[in-house]
C-alpha positions in Angstrom: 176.7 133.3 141.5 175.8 129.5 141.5 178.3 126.8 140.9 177.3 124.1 138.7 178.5 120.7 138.7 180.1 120.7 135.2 179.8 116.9 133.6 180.0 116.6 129.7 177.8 114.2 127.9 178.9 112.2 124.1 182.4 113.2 124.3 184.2 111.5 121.3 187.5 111.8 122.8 189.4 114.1 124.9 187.7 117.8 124.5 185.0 116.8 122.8 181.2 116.4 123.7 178.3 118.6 124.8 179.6 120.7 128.7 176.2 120.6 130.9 176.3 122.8 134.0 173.7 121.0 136.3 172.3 122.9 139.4 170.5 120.4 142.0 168.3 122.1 144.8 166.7 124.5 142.2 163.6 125.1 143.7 164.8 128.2 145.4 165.5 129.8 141.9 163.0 132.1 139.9 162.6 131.7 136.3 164.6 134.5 135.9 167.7 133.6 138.1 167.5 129.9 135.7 168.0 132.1 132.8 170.4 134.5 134.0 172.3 131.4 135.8 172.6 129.5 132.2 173.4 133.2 130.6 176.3 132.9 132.5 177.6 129.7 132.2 176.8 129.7 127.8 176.0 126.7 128.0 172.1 124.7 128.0 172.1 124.0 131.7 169.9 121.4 133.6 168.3 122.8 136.9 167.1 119.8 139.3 163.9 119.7 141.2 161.7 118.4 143.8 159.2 116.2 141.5 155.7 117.3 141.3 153.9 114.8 139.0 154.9 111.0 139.7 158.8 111.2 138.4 161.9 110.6 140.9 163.2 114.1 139.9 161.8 117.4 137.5 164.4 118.9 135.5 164.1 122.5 134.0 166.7 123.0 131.2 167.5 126.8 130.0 169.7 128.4 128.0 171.2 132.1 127.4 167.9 133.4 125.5 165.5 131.2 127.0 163.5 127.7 128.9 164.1 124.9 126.7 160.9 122.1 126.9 163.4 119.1 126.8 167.3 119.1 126.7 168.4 115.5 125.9 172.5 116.2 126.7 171.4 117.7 129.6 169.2 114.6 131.1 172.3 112.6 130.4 174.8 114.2 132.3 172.8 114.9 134.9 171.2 111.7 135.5 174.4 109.7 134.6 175.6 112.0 137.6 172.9 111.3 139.6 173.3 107.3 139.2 177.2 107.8 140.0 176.3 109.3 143.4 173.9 106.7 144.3 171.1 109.1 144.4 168.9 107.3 141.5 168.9 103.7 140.4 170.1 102.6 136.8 166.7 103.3 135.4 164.2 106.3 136.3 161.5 108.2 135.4 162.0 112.1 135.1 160.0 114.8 134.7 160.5 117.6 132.0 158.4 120.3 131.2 156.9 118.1 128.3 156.0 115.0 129.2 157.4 112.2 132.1 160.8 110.1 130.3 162.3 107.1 131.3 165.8 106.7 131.5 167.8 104.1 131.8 171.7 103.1 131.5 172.3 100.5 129.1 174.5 97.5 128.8 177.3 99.6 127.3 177.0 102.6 130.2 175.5 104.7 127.9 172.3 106.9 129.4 169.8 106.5 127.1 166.3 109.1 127.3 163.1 108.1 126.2 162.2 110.3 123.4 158.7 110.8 121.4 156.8 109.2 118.6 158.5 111.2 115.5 156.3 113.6 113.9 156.6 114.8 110.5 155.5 118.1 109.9 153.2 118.2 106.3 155.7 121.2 104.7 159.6 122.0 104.7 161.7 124.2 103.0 163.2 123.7 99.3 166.5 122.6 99.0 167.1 126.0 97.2 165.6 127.9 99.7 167.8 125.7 102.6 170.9 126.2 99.8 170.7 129.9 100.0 171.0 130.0 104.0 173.7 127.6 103.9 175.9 129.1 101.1 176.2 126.2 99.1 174.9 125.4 95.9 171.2 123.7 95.4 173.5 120.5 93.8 175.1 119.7 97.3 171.4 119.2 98.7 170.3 116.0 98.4 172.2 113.2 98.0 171.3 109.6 97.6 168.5 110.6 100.2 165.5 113.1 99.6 164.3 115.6 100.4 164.3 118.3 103.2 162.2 117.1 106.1 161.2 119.2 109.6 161.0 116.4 112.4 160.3 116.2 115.6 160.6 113.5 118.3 160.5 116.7 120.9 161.4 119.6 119.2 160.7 120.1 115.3 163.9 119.9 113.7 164.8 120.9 109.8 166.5 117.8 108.2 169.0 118.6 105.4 170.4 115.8 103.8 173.9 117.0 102.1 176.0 115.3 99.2 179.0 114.4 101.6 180.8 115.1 104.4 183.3 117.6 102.8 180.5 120.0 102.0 178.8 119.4 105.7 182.4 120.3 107.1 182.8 123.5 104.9 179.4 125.3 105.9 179.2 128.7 106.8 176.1 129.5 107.1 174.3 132.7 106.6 172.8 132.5 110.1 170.3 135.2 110.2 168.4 133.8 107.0 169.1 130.4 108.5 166.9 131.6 111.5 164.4 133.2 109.6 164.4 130.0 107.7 163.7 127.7 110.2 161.1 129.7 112.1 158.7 130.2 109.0 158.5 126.7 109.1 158.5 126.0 112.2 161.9 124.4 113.3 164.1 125.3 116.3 167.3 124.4 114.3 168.6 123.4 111.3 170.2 119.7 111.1 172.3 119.2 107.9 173.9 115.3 107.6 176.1 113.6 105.4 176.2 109.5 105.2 179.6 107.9 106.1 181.3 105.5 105.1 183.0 105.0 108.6 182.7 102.5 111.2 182.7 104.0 114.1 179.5 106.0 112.6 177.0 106.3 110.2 176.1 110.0 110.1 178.2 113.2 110.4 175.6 116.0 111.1 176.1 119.5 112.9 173.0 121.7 114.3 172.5 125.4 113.6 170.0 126.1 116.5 167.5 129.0 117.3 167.0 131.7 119.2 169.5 129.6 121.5 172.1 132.4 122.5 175.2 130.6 120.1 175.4 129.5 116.6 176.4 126.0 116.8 175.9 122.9 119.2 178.7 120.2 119.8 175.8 117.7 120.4 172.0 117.9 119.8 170.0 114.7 121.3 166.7 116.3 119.9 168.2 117.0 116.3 170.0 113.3 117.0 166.7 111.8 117.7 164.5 113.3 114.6 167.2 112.4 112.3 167.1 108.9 113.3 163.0 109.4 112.6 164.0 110.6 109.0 166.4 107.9 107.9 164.1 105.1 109.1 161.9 107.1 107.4 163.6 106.6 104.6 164.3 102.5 104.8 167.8 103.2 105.9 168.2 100.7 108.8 171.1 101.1 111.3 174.3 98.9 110.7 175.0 98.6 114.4 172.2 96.8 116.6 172.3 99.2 119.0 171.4 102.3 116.7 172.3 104.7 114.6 175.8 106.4 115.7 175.8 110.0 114.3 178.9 112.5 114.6 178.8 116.1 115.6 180.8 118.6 116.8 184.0 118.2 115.4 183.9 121.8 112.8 184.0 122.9 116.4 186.8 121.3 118.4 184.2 119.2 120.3 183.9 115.7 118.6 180.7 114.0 119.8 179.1 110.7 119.0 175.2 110.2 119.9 173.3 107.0 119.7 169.6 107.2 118.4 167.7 104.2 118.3 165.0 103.2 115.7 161.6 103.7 117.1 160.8 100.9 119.5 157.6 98.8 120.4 155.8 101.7 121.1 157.0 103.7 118.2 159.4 106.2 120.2 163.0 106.7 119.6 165.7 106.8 122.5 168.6 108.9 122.8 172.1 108.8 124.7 175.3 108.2 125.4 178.2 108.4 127.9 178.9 111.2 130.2 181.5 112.1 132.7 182.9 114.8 134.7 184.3 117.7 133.8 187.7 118.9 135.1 188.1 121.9 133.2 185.2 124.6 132.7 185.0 125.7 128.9 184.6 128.8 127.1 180.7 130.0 126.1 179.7 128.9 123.0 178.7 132.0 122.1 
């Protein structure tokens, strides 16, 4: 059995965030030892590797089920720890199995990954058919922003916007229509939000991935990432100057806050937050 070092990235207090088992000197692992390695642990786990195509490191993310393309809590941790140990400098380029990302700690010591241009995919489900799979009525869909979008600044992402927070906190989700859901239109999760009037945040969201091993993730980068597509999207600008602070995690018992930036020069949005070690390990989240 491997042992991980366990860091946690966007914790919002103590307990909360998303756990991240990272495993450096990987290249001595089949595919199939990554997957039964992160089957073990529950959790999305980061595997580091010699580079291969111009980055400092590769990293090879997998979960219980399956390879992921890009795992942005993940990079976090594992870079943040990385950059604590001296083995990186405060701003790198990685490689993931999509593309090379920059990342870089920010003034604040958050770790913030270079995401993609957002792409917005031309059909999305009906807020009665997204209702339905969510177990609440078509009225709570919507909101002062419309309609149902599937994103994607990595992975495609559907994009529910809810009437309020108390309905986002009450879901329970009918999860095997909520799969089928998302993969006839082509999303690896399902991001419902709700618009806050708080200031430590903007958005309270939670993610309903797929084919991921668990029901519900404490903190989703990716989802984070698209959603900051859609409200820009939409003309909603962030109050802070440093991006759009969205909440997630907390129907769980893992309270997470992830910063998503506004597309940048170049038209991509970045991704982060703080991570930190992890003293205790936590229970699969499946």
């Amino acid at each position: 059995m491997l042992n991980p070092t366990w860091w946690v990235a966007f914790a919002d207090g103590p307990g909360g965030g998303n756990p991240a088992p990272i495993v450096t000197g990987a290249d001595r692992l089949s595919d199939a030892e990554m997957r039964q390695a992160a089957s073990g642990f529950g959790f999305e786990t980061a595997f580091v590797l010699a580079p291969r195509a111009g980055g400092a490191l590769r990293f090879r993310y997998f979960v219980p089920r399956r390879e992921l393309e890009m795992c942005v809590h993940a990079t976090v941790a594992a870079v943040a720890m990385l950059m604590r140990a001296g083995s990186v400098p405060q701003e790198v380029t990685v490689e993931t199995p999509q593309r090379l990302r920059r990342v870089v700690r920010d003034r604040q010591g958050q770790v913030m990954v270079q995401m993609g241009r957002p792409e917005i995919a031309g059909s999305a489900p009906a807020a009665a058919e997204v209702a339905a799979a969510l177990r609440i009525p078509p009225s709570a869909v919507g909101g002062p922003l419309r309609p149902v979008q599937t994103v994607s600044v990595a992975r495609a992402k559907t994009i529910v916007p809810l009437s309020g927070e108390d309905v986002l906190d009450s879901l329970q989700p009918d999860f095997p229509a909520l799969e089928a859901l998302c993969e006839r239109y082509g999303s690896t999760g399902c991001y419902p939000f709700a618009l806050s009037a708080s200031g430590r945040y903007q958005v309270a969201a939670r993610q309903f991935p797929v084919r991921n091993g668990y029901p519900e993730d404490p903190a989703t980068g990716v989802a984070a990432g698209a959603l900051a597509a859609y409200l820009d999207g939409q003309g909603l600008g962030p109050a802070a100057a440093g991006g759009y602070r969205i909440a997630q995690g907390r129907a769980m018992g893992r309270p997470s806050l992830i910063t998503a930036s506004r597309p940048d020069a170049n038209g991509e949005i970045w991704v982060g937050g703080p991570a930190e070690p992890l003293a205790v390990v936590p229970a699969p989240l499946g």
